[in-house]
C-alpha positions as CSV (number, residue, x, y, z in Angstrom):
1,X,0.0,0.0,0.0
2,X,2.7,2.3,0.9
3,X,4.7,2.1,-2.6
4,X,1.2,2.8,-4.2
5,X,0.9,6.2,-2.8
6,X,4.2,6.5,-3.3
7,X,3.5,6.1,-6.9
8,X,0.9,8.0,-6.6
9,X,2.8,11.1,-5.1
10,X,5.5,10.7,-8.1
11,X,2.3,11.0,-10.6
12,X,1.2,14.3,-9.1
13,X,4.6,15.5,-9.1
14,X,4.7,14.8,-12.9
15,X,1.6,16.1,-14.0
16,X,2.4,19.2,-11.1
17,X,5.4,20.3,-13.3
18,X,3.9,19.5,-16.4
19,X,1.0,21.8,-15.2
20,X,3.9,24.5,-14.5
21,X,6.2,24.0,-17.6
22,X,5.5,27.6,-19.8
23,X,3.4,27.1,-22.8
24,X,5.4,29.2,-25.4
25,X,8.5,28.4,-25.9
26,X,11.8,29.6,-23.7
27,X,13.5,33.3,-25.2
28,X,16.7,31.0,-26.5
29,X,14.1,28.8,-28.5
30,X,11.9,31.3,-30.4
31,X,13.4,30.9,-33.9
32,X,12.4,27.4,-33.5
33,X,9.0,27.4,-32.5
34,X,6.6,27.0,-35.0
35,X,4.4,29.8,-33.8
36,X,7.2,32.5,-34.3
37,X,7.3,34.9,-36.9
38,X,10.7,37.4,-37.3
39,X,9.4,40.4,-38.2
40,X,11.2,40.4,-41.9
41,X,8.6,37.3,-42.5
42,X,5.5,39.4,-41.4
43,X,3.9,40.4,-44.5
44,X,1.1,43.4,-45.0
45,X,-1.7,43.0,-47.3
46,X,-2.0,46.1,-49.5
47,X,-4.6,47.1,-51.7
48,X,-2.9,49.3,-54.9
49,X,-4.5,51.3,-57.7
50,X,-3.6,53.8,-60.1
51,X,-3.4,57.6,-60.0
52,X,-1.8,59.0,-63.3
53,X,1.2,57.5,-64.3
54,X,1.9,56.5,-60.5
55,X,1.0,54.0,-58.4
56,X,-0.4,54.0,-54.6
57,X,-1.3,51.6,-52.1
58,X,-3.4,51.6,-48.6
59,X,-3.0,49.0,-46.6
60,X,-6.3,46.4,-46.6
61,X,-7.6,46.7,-43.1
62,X,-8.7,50.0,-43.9
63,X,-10.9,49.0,-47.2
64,X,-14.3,48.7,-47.1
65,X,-15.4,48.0,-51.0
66,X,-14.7,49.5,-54.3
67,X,-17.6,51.2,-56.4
68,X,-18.1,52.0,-60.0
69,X,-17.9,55.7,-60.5
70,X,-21.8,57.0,-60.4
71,X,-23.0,60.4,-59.3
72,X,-21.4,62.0,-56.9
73,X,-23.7,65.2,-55.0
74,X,-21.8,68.2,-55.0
75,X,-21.5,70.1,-51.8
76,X,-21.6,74.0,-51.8
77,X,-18.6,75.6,-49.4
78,X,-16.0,72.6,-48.5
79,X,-12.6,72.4,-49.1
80,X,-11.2,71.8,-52.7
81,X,-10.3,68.2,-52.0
82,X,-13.9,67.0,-51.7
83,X,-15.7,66.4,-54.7
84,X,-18.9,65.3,-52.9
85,X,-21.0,63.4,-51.2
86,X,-22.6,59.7,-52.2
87,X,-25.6,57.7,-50.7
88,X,-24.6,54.3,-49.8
89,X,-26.7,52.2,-48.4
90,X,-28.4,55.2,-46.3
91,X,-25.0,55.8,-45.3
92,X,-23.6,59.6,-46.2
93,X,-19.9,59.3,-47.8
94,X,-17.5,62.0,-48.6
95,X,-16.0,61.5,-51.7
96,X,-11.7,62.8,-51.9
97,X,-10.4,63.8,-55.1
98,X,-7.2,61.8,-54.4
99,X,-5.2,63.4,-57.1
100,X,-6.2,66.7,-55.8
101,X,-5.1,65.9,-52.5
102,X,-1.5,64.3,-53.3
103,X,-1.2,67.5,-55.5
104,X,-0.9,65.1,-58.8
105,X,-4.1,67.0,-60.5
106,X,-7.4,67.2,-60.5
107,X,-9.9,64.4,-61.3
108,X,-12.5,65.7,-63.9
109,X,-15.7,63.3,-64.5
110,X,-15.5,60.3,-62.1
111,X,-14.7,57.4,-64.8
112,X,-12.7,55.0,-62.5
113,X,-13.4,53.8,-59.3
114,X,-14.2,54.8,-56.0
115,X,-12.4,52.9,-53.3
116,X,-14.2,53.4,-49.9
117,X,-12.1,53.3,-47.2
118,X,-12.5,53.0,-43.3
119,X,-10.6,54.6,-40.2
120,X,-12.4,54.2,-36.7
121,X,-15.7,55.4,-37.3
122,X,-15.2,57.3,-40.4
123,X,-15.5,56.1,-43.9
124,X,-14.3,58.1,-47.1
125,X,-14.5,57.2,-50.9
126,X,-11.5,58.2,-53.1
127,X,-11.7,58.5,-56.9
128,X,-8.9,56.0,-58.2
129,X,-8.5,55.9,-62.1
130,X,-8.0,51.4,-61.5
131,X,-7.5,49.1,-59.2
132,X,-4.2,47.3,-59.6
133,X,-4.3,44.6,-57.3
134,X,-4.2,43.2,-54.0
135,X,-0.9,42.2,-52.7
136,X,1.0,40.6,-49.6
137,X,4.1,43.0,-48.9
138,X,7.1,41.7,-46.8
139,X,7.1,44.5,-44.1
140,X,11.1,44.4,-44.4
141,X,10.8,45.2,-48.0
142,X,8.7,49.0,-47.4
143,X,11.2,51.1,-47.8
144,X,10.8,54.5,-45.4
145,X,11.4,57.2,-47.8
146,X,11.3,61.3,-48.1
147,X,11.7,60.7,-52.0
148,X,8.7,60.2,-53.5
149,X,7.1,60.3,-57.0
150,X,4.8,62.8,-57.4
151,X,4.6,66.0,-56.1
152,X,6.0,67.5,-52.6
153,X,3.0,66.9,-51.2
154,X,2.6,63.8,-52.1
155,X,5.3,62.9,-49.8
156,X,3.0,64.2,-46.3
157,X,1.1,61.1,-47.0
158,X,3.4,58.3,-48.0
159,X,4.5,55.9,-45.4
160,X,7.0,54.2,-47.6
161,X,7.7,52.8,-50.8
162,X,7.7,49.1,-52.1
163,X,9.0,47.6,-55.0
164,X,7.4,44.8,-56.6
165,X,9.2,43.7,-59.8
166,X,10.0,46.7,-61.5
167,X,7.2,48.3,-59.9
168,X,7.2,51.1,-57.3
169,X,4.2,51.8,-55.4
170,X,3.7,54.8,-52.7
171,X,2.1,53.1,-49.5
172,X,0.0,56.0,-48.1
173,X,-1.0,56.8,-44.7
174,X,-4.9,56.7,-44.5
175,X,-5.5,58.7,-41.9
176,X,-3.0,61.7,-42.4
177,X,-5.4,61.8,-45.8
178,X,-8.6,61.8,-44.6
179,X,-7.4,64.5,-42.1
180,X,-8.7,67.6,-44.3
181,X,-6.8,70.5,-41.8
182,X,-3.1,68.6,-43.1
């Protein structure tokens, strides 16, 4: 009887520092733990379109859908950079002349897109001439840059640039856009 609570005692002990051994793995084994990811491997889905000759990118989190251009309500007395206002769903959106606000030109008729985008509680269309693509960009590979295609202003809004092929595309900073007083 005694060697069987003795047995007993050894079982709890087991399972006692099973219990207490640390689920993720010790700070000398992280690069070999399945669950880790370096940072260089983290990549950032991006959504990029067209303006011009030049091409930009928000990243996805912030995108809400895209839209056929259709008519857009003028508003009397707001800054340049808004070309209206659009019905969505009952849902009131101001609509960015995004060439206008990177200071690239000025978007006549709306005969592209409109990519509606989301920050918090605010959502904002932006004319686009076409979508290019969704991609997933190494975060390692965005390059933080003050040199920037386009115009100096273009360059209050980019967060970087990344390189795709022989493609270079102007990852820009969603909120510092939709923040009219910039």
């Amino acid at each position: 009887m005694l060697g069987r609570k003795t047995d007993i005692h050894k079982e709890n002990e087991v399972l006692e520092r099973v219990r207490q051994t640390p689920a993720s793995p010790a700070e000398d084994d992280y690069a070999g733990s399945s669950g880790y990811r370096a940072l260089d491997e983290e990549k950032v889905p991006v959504i990029s379109f067209n303006l011009l000759k030049n091409e930009y990118a928000f990243e996805i989190n912030g995108a809400v859908e895209v839209l056929r251009c259709r008519s857009i309500t003028a508003v009397p007395r707001t800054t340049e950079i808004i070309k209206g206002i659009l019905s969505l769903r009952g849902e009131i959106i101001p609509i960015i002349d995004l060439k206008k606000r990177l200071g690239v030109g000025v978007t006549g008729e709306c005969d592209g897109k409109i990519l509606i985008m989301a920050i918090e509680d605010l959502k904002a269309g932006f004319i686009v001439d076409k979508l290019s693509g969704v991609h997933e960009v190494p975060w390692n590979s965005i390059v933080r840059s003050s040199v920037v295609e386009g115009s100096p202003e273009t360059s209050l809004f980019v967060d970087g640039v990344i390189s795709i092929g022989n493609r270079t595309i102007n990852l820009l900073n969603l909120g510092k856009i939709i923040n009219i007083s910039c």
